[in-house]
C-alpha positions in Angstrom: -4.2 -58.6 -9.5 -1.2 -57.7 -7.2 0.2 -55.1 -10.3 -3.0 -53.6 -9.9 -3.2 -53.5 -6.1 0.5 -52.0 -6.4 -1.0 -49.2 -9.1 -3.9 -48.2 -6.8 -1.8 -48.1 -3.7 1.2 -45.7 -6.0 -2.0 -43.8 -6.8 -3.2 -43.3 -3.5 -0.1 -42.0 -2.7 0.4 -39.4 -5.3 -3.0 -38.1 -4.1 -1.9 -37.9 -0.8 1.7 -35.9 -2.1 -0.7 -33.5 -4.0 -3.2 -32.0 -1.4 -0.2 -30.0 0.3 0.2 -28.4 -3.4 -3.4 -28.1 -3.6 -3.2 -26.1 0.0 0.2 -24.7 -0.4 1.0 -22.1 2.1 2.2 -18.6 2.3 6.2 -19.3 3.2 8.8 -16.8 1.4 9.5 -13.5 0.6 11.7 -12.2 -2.3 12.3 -8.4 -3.0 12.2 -7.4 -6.0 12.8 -3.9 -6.8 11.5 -1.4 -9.0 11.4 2.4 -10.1 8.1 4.5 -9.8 6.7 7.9 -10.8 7.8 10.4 -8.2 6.6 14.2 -8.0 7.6 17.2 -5.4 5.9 20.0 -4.0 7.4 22.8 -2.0 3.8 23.2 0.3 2.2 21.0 2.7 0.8 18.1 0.2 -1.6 16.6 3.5 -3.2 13.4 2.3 -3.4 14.0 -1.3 -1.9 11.4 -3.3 0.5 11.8 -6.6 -0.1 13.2 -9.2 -2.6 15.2 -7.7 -2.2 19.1 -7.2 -0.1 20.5 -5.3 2.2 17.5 -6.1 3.9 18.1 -10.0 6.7 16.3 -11.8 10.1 16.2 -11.2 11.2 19.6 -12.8 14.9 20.0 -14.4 15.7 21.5 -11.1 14.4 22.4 -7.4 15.9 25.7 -6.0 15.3 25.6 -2.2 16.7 28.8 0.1 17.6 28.5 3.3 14.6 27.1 5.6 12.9 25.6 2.8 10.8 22.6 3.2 10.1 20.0 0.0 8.3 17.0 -0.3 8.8 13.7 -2.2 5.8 11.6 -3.2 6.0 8.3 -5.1 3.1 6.6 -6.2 3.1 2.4 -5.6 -0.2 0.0 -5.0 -1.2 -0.8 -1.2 -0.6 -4.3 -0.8 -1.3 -5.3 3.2 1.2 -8.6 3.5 4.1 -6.6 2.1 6.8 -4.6 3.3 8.0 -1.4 1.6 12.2 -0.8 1.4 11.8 3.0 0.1 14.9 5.2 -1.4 14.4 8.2 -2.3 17.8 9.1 -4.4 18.4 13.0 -4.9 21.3 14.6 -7.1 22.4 18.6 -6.9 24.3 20.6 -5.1 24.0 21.7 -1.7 22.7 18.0 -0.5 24.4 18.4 2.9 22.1 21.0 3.4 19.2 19.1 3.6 18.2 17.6 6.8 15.2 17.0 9.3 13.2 13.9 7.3 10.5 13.1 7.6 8.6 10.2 6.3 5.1 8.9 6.1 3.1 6.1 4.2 -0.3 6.1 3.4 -3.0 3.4 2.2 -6.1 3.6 -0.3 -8.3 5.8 1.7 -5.7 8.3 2.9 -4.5 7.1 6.5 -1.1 7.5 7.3 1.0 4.2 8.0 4.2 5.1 10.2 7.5 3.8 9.1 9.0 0.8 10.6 12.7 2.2 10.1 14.1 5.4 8.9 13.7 7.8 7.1 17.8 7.4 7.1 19.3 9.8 5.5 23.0 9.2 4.0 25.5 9.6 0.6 27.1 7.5 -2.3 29.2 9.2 -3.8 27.3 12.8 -4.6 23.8 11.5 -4.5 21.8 11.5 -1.6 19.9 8.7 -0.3 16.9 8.6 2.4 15.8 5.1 3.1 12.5 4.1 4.7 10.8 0.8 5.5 7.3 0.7 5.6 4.5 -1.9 6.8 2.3 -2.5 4.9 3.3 -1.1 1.3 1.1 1.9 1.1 -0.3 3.1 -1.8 2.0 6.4 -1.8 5.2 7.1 0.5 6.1 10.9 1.2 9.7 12.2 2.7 9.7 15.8 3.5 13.2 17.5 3.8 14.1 20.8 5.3 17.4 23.1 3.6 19.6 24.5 6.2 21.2 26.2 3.1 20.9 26.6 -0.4 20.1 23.4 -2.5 19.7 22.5 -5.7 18.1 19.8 -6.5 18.4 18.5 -10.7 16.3 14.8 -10.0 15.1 12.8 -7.6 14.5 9.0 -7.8 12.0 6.8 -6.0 12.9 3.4 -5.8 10.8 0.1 -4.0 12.2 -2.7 -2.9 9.3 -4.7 -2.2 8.8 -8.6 -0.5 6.6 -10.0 -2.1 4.9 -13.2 -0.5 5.2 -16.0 -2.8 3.0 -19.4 -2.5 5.2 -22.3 -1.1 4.2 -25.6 -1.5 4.2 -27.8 2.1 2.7 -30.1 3.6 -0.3 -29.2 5.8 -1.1 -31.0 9.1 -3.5 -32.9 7.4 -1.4 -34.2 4.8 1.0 -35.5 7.1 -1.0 -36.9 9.2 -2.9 -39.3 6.1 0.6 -40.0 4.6 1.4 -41.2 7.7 -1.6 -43.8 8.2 -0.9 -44.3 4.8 2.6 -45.4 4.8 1.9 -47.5 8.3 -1.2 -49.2 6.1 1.0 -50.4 3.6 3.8 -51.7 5.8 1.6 -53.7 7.4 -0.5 -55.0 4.0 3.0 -55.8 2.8 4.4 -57.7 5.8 1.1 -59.6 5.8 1.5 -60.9 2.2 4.8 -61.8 2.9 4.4 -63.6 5.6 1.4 -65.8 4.0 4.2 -66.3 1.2 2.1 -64.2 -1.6 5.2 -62.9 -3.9 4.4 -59.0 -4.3 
């Protein structure tokens, strides 16, 4: 009988450990990054979203005179509770002529998302980086650049690094509270026993 009693009361307790993994709770982030499509266009793109005209591929080269403007869209899936770390990573010649970014997100429908950082615009080695942070990811990130001088450009790279919100298990409120009760319960059952001299 007390075997049993002490099976039911492990029992009740592994119930008790399992409802915050049952509930678990929204607690971490980890980035993971990743490349996506990305395509230019040398006019004014507004609102429309890669691949879809005037945007086009990545050609074997961009050839911008001076006062040029060119924009960078990369495709990516709106997800609302993450947070885009965008690089846009250009190789050429004439990257120090390129200035004046200009960044914008935008989600499912269209509607711009404003960057929480950047764009920031600066070199490794020869290649050109312009780094944005955007909240939440969009569905599609655009940079626009301006040349100062004559530019080449031979490929441009978007890369995400993206938090994703992973599922931590934790006890809720609830949980603690019952495990609580639960623990004081059985304190007191086993004191009890004890002290009427039954051997558990």
């Amino acid at each position: 009988m007390l075997k049993c009693s002490r099976l039911f009361l492990i029992a009740v307790m592994f119930i008790i450990l399992s409802i915050p993994l049952l509930s678990a709770q929204a607690g971490e982030k980890d980035v993971r990054w990743s490349e996506w499509p990305t395509y230019y266009s040398l006019t004014d793109p507004g609102t429309a979203q890669p691949p879809a005209a005037p945007w086009q591929p990545i050609p074997t080269q961009i050839v911008l005179a001076a006062a040029n403007n060119v924009w960078f869209g990369t495709t990516n899936y709106y997800i609302e509770e993450n947070t885009k770390f965008y690089r846009l990573a250009l190789t050429g010649t004439g990257l120090a002529s390129l200035g004046n970014p200009w960044a914008r997100g935008y989600d499912q429908v269209g509607d711009e998302i404003i960057p929480l950082a950047g764009p920031n615009m600066f070199f490794v080695g020869p290649t050109l980086n312009i780094d944005v942070v955007i909240l939440p990811q969009p569905q599609w990130e655009v940079v626009k650049l301006t040349a100062s001088g004559a530019v080449t450009i031979t490929d441009a790279v978007g890369t995400s690094g993206c938090t994703i919100v992973t599922q931590v298990p934790m006890l809720t409120t609830f949980g603690v509270i019952v495990l609580a009760l639960l623990l004081l319960v059985s304190t007191i059952w086993v004191i009890r026993k004890r002290r009427v001299g039954i051997q558990i």
